[in-house]
N, C-alpha and C positions, 0 to 999 in steps of 0.2 A: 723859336723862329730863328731861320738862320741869319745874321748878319748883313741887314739887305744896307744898301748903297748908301741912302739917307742914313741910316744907322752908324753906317761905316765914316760918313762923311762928319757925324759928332766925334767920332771915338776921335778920328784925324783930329784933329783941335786941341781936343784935351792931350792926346799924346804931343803934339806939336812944342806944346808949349813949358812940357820937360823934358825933351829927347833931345832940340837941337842946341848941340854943343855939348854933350853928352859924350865919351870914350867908350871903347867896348872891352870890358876890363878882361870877362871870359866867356868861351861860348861852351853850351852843354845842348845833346839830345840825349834827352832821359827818356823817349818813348821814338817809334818810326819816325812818327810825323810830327815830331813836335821839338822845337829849336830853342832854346833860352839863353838870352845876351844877358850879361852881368854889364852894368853899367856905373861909370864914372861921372856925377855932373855938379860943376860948382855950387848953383843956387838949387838944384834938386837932392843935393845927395847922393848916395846908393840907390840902383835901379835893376828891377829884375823883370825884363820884358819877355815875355812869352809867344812866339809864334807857334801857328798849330795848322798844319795843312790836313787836319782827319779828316773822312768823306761827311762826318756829321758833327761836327764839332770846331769847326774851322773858326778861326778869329784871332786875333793879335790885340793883346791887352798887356799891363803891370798887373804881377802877381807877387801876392805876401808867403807863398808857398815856396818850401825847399824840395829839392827832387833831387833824387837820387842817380850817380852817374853807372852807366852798366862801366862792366869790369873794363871792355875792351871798345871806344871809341869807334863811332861808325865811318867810314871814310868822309861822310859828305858835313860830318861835324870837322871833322881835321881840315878839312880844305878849307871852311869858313874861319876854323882857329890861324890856320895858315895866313889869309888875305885880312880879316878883320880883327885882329889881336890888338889894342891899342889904335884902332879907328875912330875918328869920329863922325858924327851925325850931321849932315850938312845940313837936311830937309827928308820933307814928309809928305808927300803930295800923292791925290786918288787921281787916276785918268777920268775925266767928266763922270760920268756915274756910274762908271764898274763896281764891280767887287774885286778893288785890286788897289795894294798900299806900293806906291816906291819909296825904299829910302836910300837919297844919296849919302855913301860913305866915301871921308877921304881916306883911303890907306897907300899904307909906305910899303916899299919892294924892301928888298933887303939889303940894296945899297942907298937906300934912301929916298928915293923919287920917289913921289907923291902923284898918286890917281884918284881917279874920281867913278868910283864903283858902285853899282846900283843892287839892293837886295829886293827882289821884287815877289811881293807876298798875296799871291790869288788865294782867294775864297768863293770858288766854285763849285759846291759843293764833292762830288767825287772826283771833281778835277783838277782840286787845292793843289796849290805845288805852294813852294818857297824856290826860287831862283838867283842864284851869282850873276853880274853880268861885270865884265870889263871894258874899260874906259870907252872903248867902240859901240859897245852892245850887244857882244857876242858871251851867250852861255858858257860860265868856266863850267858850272856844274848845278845840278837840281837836285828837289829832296825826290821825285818822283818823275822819272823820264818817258817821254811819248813819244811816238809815231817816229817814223824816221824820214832822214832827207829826203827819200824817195818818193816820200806821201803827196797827196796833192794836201793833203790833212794840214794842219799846223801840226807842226813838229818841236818839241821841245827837249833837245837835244844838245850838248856838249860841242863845242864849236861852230854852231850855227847862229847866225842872227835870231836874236827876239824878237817875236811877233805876238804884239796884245794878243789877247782873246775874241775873238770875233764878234762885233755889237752884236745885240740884239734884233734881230730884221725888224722893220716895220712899227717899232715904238718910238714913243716919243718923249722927249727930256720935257718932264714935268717941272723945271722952273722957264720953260722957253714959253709955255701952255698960254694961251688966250682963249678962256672958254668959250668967245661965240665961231673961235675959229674951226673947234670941233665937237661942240655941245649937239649938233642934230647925230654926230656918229652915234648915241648912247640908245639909240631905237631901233635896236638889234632884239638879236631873240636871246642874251645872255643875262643871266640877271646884274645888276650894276657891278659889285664885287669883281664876279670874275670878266668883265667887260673893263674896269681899271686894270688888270694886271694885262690883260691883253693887250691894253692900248700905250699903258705908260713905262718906263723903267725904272726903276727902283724902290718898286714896291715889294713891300712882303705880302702873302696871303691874309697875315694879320689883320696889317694897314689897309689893306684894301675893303677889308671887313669891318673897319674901322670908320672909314669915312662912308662908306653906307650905312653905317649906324649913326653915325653925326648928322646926315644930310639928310635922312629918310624915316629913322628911326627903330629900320631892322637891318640885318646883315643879307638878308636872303628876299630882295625886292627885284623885282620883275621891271625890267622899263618899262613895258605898257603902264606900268603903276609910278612911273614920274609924270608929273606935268607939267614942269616947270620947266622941259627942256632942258635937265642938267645945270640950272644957275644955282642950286644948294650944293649939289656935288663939287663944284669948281670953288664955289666960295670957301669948304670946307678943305679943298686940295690948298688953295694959296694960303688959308689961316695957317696949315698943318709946316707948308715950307715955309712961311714967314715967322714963325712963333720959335722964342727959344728950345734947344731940343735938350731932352734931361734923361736922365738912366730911369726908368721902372720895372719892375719886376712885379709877377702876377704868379701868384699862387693861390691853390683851392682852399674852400674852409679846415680840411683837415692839415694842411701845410706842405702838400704836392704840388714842385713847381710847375708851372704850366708852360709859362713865355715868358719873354723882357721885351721892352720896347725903346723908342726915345722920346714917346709921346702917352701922357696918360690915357690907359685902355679903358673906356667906359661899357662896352659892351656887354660883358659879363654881368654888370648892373651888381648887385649884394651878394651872384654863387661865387664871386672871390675876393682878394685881397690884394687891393694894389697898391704898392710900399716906393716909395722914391729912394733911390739910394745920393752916396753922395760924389761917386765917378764912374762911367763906364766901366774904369776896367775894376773897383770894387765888387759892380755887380756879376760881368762877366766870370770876374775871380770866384767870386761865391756859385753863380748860378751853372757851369760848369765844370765847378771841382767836385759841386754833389753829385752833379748828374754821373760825372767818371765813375767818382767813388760808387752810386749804386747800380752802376753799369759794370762794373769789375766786380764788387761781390755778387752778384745775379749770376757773371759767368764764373765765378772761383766758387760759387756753392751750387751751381748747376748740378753737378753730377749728383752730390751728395744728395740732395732734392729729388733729384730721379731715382736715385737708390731706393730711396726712402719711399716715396711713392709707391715704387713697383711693390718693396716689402707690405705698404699699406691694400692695396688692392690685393694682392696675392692672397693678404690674411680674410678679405673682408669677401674673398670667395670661397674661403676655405670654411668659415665660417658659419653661410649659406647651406652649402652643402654639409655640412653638422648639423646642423638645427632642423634639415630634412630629414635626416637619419634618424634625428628624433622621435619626428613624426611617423616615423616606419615602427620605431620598436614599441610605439604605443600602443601597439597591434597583437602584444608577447602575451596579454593574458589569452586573448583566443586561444592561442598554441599550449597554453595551461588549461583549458577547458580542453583540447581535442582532446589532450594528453587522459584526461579524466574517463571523459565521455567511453574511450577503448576502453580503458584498465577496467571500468564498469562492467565491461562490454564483452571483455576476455573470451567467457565460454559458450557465445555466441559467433564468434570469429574462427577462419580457417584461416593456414595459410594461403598464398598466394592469392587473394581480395586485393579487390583494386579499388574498393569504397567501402565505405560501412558507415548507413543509413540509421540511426538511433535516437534513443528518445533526447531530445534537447534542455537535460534536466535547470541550465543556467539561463534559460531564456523565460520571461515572465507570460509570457503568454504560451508557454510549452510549445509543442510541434516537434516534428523532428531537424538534426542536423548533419548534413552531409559530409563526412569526413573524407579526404582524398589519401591513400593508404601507399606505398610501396609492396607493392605484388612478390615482390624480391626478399621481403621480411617478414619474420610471424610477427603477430599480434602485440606482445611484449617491447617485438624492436619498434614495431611503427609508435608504441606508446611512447620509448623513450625518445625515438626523437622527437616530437613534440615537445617533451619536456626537455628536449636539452635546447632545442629552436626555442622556449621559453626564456631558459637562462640564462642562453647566449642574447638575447636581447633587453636583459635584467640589468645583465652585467654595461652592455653596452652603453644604456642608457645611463647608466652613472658614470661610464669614462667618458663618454661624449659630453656630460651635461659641467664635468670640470676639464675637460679641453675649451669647450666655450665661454668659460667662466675665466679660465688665461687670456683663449686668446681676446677676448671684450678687453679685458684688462693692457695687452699688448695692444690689441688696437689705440685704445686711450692714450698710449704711450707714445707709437709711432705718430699720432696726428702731434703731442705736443712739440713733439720734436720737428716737425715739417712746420709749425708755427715759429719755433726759433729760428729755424734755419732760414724764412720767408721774410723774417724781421732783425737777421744779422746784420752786424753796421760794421764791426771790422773782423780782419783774419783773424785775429785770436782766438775771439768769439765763435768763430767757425772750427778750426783748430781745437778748440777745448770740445764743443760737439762733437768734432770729428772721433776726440781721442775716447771719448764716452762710447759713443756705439761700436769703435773697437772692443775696448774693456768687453762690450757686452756682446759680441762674435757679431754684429749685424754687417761692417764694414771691416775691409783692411785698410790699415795705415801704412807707408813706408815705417821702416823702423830707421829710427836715428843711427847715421855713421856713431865712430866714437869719434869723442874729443868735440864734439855737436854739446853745445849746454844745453840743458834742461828747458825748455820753453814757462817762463815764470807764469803761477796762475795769476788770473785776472781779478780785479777785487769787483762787489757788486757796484753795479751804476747807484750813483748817493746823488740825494736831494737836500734841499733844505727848507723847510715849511716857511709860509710865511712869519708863522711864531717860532720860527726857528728850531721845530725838530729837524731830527737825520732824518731822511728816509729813505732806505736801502733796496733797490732790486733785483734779483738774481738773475744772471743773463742765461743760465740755459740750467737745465735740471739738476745735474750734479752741484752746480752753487744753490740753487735752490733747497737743495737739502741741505748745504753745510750750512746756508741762513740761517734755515728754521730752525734745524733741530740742532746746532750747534755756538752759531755765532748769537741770536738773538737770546733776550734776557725773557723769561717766562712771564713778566708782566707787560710786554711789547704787545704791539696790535699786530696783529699778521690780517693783509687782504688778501683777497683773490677773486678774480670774475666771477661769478656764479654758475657751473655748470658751461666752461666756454674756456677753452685753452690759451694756461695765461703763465706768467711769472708771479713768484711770490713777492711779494710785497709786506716790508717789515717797518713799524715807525717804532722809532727808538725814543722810549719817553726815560729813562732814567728818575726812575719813581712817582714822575708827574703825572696825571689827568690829560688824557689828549681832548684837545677842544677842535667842534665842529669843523673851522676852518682847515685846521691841517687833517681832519677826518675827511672831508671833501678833496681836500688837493691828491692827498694819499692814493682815494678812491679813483679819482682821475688819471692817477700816474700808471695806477692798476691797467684800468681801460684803456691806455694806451697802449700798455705793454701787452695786449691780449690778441685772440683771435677777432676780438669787435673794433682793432681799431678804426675804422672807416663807417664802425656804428653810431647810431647815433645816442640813447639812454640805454646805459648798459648797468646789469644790476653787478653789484658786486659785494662779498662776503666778508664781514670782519669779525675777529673774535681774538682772544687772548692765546701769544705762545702756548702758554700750557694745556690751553685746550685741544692741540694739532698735532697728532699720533700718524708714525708709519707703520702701516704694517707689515709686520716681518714677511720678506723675501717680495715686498713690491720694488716694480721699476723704480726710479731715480726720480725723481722729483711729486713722485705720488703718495698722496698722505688723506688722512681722513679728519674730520675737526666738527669737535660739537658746540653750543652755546654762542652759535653767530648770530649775527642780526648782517639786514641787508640795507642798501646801501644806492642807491641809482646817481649814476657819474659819466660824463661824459669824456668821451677821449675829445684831451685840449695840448695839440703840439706846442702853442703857446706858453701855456703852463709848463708845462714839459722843460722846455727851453728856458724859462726864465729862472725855475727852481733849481734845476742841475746844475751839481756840482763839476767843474771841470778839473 
C-alpha cells in the first residue's frame, strides 16, 4: 500500500520526536529519486533519513542501510549540500491530510544570516517530487520539475511560488465525520469499500477493505446488504482514528510480502501473517529494501532469463520434431521388404516399369504388394534404393534417438538453470551463473578490462541444525558440483527434491548419525531452495555422498545417486531464516 495520509500522519510523530533539533551533517542521492540527510542529534544520536520521491515506492522514513554515492554528484544533490550543510530541523508538519511532509530548516548563507527554508516532500504517487523552498516560498529547486509558468496546470518550477497540491474534490476529512451527517449517502450502487475511498480522504484501498470487513464482516458488501444505515461502518471509522496507530506488516504463508499498515489487518483471517514491528520506519526500512532488492534483481537477471527461455523453448521444439522423425523412420523395414520383394522379382521385371505387382511374401495373410518403381531405372537400381532408403533411416534412427537423449538432458539443464536464476538473491549469484553458461557457449559475458580483480567465488549458503549440524547449499550448479563431489566428506547426507529442480543440499555430520530433526530441517531447506517453493508437501531424496555419481561429460550440477530414501518437507521461509547462517 502506498503511504496514505493516516499512515503518513503516524510516521510524522515518530519522526517528530527525533528530528527536531537534529543538524544535517551530509546529504547524498545514491538513486534519481531518492535523497539521504546524514544527521546530527543530541539525545538521538546519528541519523540517516531517507526521502524517496519514486512513482511506487515513495515514503520518508530512518534507514539502517548504507548506500553508495555515484562518482559524480547530481546537481540537485549539490544545491541541497549548498543550502542545508549544517541545518537544522525546526519542525515537522503534514498539510491536514495530504500526502505531503514540510520540514522547516534553519540554514546559514555564507556570510552568516540565518533563514528559515522549507524542504517539502510529496508522495503522490507518479507525482512525488522533493522540493527546496526559500524564506518567501518560492522554489530554489526540485528533484522532478513540472509544467511551466505558462500552464493553467500547477507548475512546479524553479523560481515560482509554491502551490500545495490540489485537495481532493468532493471528500471529506474523516476526523471532522458525524455519521448521521452522512450515513444515508452509503445507499448508492457501490459496494461499501469503494463507496469509503470515494467519499473520504485518507484512505488506502487497504483500509477501506478494512473496515468493511470490521463492520460487516466481508470486504466485497453491497449497501443494499447494510441495514443499519451505516452506524457499524462509522463506529469502525472513529475506533480506527481514535485507537493508537502502530507499524504492521502482512505477509503470505510462504513469506511474500504483501502490505504494511498502521492498524492490525484482520481481513486475511489465517492466509497470512501479521507481525507488529517496532517503528514505522523499521518496517518501511525492511519492507522496501526487499521489495528494491527483488525489483532490481528481476530486472539485472531479466535478460539472462529471457536468453535462457528462448534457448529452452527453441530446444523443446527441436525436440518434437526429432521424435516425429522418429516415427517416420519406423517405416525403414517396409523399404527393406520392397527392397526384397524386387531382388525376388528381378527376372520378372523390365526396364522402364512404373510398378511392380508381386506376391507379398512378408504379410501373414499373403496377397500381393504394390511396389511404386522409378521408370528411369532397371530393376537392380529401383532395388537398391529401397535398400539404401532402409539404411538411410537405420542410421537415422540411432542419430536422432541420441540427439534426443542430449537434448532431454540439455533440457534438464536449461530449466535448472531458469530455476536459479528465478530464485537469485544477489549479483554475484547471478554473475557466477552468468559466468557458467559463458564457460558453456550459451551466453556472452563482457570480458574484464585489465587491472579489473578477479570477482572472488561465493561460498555455499550454511545453515545450522537445530542440533547444531552445518548445512550447506549450492547456489547455482557449478557450486553444486564442487559441494557434492568435492567439498562434502562421503559420509554426509546429500538431499535433493525428488524429480523437481532444485539445489544440492549437503549436512555435514562429521562421523555423527544425523537425527530426525535436523533430517526434517535439512529436507525443508531443500524445498525451499527448489522449483516447489510455493509448494505445499514436497517429497525430497536423501542418501549418503558416496552414493552420488556424475556422469562423465554431464552438464554442471547433474549427477545420478542410488540407495536414497524419501522424505516429505515442506518449504518453510521461517525455518529458513531462523537457521541461516549470516
Amino acid at each position: 500500500m502506498p503511504l496514505d495520509a493516516i499512515c503518513l500522519s503516524a510516521l510524522r510523530v515518530e519522526l517528530f520526536d527525533k528530528l527536531i533539533g537534529a543538524r544535517i551533517d551530509k546529504v547524498q542521492q545514491p538513486e534519481r529519486d531518492q535523497i539521504i540527510l546524514s544527521l546530527r542529534s543530541g539525545h538521538s544520536g546519528a541519523l540517516r533519513l531517507l526521502l524517496s520521491a519514486g512513482t511506487s515506492d515513495a515514503r520518508v522514513h530512518f534507514t539502517a542501510r548504507k548506500f553508495d554515492n555515484p562518482q559524480s554528484p547530481p546537481m540537485f544533490c549539490m544545491l541541497l549540500r549548498k543550502h542545508l550543510s549544517g541545518a537544522g530541523i525546526l519542525d515537522i508538519s503534514q498539510p491536514s491530510l495530504d500526502r505531503v511532509l514540510e520540514f522547516s530548516i534553519e540554514s546559514s548563507s555564507a556570510i552568516g544570516d540565518k533563514s528559515v527554508m522549507r524542504l517539502i516532500v510529496e508522495l503522490i504517487g507518479r507525482m512525488s517530487n522533493i522540493i527546496l523552498l526559500d524564506c518567501e516560498g518560492r522554489i530554489v529547486d526540485c528533484l522532478r520539475r513540472m509544467g511551466s509558468a505558462v500552464d493553467d496546470k500547477r507548475a512546479v518550477q524553479p523560481g515560482l511560488f509554491y502551490k500545495s497540491p490540489p485537495a481532493q474534490a468532493g471528500k471529506i476529512d474523516p476526523y471532522t465525520v458525524i455519521g448521521a451527517d452522512v450515513g444515508n449517502t452509503i445507499l448508492n450502487d457501490k459496494h461499501v469499500d469503494k463507496w469509503i475511498l470515494n467519499t473520504f480522504s485518507g484512505f488506502s484501498p487497504l483500509i477501506a477493505r478494512e473496515l468493511s470487513h470490521r463492520a460487516y464482516g466481508a470486504v466485497d458488501v453491497r449497501p443494499e446488504n447494510v441495514s443499519d444505515n451505516g452506524a457499524a461502518l462509522f463506529r469502525e471509522i472513529k475506533n480506527l482514528l481514535e485507537q493508537e496507530h502502530n507499524p504492521w506488516l502482512i505477509s503470505d504463508s510462504a513469506g511474500k510480502l504483501i502490505d504494511f499498515s498502521y492498524t492490525k489487518i484482520e481481513q486475511y483471517e489465517s492466509a497470512c501473517d501479521v507481525v507488529r514491528y517496532e517503528s514505522f520506519s523499521e518496517l518501511l526500512d525492511f519492507y522496501f529494501t526487499r521489495a528494491s532488492q527483488d525489483n532490481r534483481m528481476r530486472q539485472k537477471s531479466s535478460a539472462t532469463l529471457k536468453s535462457m527461455t528462448t534457448l529452452r523453448d527453441r530446444l523443446t521444439r527441436k525436440l518434437a520434431l526429432q521424435k516425429t522423425e522418429v516415427l517416420e523412420t519406423s517405416k525403414r523395414d517396409y523399404n527393406r521388404e520392397c527392397g526384397d520383394i524386387i531382388t525376388a522379382n528381378l527376372h520378372l521385371m523390365k526396364k522402364g516399369q512404373n510398378v511392380l505387382v508381386a506376391d507379398d511374401f512378408y504379410s501373414d495373410a499373403g496377397g500381393k504388394r504394390e511396389i511404386a518403381l522409378d521408370f528411369q531405372k532397371t530393376p537392380q537400381q529401383n532395388a537398391a534404393r529401397y535398400y539404401k532408403l532402409y539404411t538411410k533411416a537405420k542410421n537415422a534412427a540411432v542419430y536422432l534417438a541420441q540427439q534426443i537423449e542430449n537434448g532431454e538432458k540439455e533440457l534438464l539443464y536449461f530449466e535448472s538453470v531458469i530455476e536459479q536464476i528465478r530464485r537469485v538473491d544477489s549479483e554475484q549469484d547471478l554473475s557466477e551463473i552468468r559466468a557458467e553458461l559463458s564457460e558453456l557457449g550459451y551466453i556472452k559475458v563482457a570480458v574484464k578490462g585489465k587491472g579489473k580483480a578477479r570477482q572472488k567465488e561465493s561460498s555455499p549458503i550454511e545453515f545450522k541444525s537445530s542440533s547444531g549440524f552445518k548445512i550447506l547449499v549450492g547456489r547455482n550448479n557449478t557450486q553444486n558440483d564442487k559441494l557434492t563431489l568435492k567439498t562434502a566428506a562421503r559420509t554426509d547426507v546429500w538431499l535433493h527434491t525428488q524429480k523437481i529442480h532444485g539445489a544440492h543440499v549437503i549436512v555435514s555430520l562429521d562421523g555423527k548419525s544425523i537425527d530426525d530433526v535436523t533430517l526434517f530441517e535439512a529436507a525443508s531447506i531443500a524445498a525451499y531452495y527448489s522449483a516447489a517453493r510455493d509448494g505445499g508437501n514436497v517429497p525430497v531424496d536423501y542418501t549418503l555422498v558416496k552414493y552420488v555419481k556424475k556422469p562423465s561429460g554431464s552438464r554442471p550440477g547433474m549427477v545420478i545417486y542410488t540407495e536414497q530414501k524419501t522424505i516429505m518437507a515442506t518449504p518453510d521461509e521461517g525455518l529458513v531464516g531462523r537457521l541461516r547462517v549470516e
